[in-house]
C-alpha positions in Angstrom: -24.9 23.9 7.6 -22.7 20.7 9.0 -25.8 18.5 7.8 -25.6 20.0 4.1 -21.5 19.8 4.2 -22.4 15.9 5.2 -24.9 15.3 2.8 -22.6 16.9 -0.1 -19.7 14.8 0.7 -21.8 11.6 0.9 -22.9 12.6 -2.5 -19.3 13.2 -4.0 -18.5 9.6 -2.4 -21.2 7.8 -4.4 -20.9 9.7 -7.7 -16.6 8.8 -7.2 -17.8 4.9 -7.0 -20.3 5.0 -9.6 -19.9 3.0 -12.7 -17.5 4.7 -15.7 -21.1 4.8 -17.9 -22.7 6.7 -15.0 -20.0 9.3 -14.2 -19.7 9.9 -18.0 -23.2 10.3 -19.0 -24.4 13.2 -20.9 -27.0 15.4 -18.9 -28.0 17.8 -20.9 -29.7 17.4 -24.7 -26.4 19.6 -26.4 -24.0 16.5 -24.7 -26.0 13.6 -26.4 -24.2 12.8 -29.1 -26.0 10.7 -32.2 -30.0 10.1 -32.5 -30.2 13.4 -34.9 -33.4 12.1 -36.2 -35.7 12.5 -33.6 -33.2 15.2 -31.2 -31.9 17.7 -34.3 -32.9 21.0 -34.6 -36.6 21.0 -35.8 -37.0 17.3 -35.1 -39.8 15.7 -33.5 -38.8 14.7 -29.6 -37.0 18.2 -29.5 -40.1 20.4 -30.8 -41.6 18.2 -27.7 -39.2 19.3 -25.1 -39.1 22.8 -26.3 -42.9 23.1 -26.2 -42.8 20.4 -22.4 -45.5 19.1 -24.8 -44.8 15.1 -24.2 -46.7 12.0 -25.0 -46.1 8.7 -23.7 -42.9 7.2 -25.6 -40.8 4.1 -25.5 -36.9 4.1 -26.6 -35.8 1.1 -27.6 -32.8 -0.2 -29.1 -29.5 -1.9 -28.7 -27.7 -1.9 -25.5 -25.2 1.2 -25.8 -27.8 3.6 -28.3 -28.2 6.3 -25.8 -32.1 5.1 -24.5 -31.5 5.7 -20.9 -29.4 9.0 -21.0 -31.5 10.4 -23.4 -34.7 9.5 -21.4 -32.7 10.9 -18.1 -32.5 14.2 -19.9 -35.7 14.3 -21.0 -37.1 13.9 -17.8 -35.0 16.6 -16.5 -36.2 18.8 -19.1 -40.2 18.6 -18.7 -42.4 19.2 -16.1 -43.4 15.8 -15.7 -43.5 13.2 -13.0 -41.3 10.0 -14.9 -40.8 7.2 -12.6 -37.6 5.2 -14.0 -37.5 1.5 -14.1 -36.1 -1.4 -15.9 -37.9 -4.2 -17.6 -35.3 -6.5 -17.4 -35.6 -6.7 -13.8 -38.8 -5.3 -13.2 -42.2 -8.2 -13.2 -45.5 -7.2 -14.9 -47.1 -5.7 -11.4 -44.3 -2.8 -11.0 -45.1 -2.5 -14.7 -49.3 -2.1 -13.5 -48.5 0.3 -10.6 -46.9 2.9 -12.8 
């Protein structure tokens, strides 16, 4: 029980000294705000997540559009395995071992 009361607190320390855009993120589909094309109600990426029928995807866009929160919540949604990276600071072989 000490170990989980531990743990917890170590976990409420690092979400305190995450960044303002981390603490603040959306984490559920209804929070993302914007990208109504592809999210809306009868859309394609949320027929997807309602039927955890994916296919391999790529968001892409300026910094700021929402790619990496709405990729978080999509990979909280599925039963997939998603393995996050970046590919600004990630070389061609972490790209290959995925």
């Amino acid at each position: 029980m000490e170990e989980n009361l531990f743990y917890q607190k170590k976990i409420d320390k690092a979400k305190k000294q995450a960044p303002l855009a981390d603490r603040i993120r959306p984490e559920i589909l209804n929070e993302f705000v914007g990208q109504e094309h592809i999210i809306g109600k009868g859309k394609i990426l949320r027929k997807m997540l309602e039927e955890d029928k994916l296919v391999s995807m790529i968001f892409w866009g300026p910094p700021g559009s929402g790619k990496t929160t709405l990729a978080r919540i999509v990979a909280h949604l599925v039963r997939s395995h998603f393995v996050q990276f970046s590919a600004v600071t990630s070389g061609v072989a972490e790209v290959r071992k995925v």
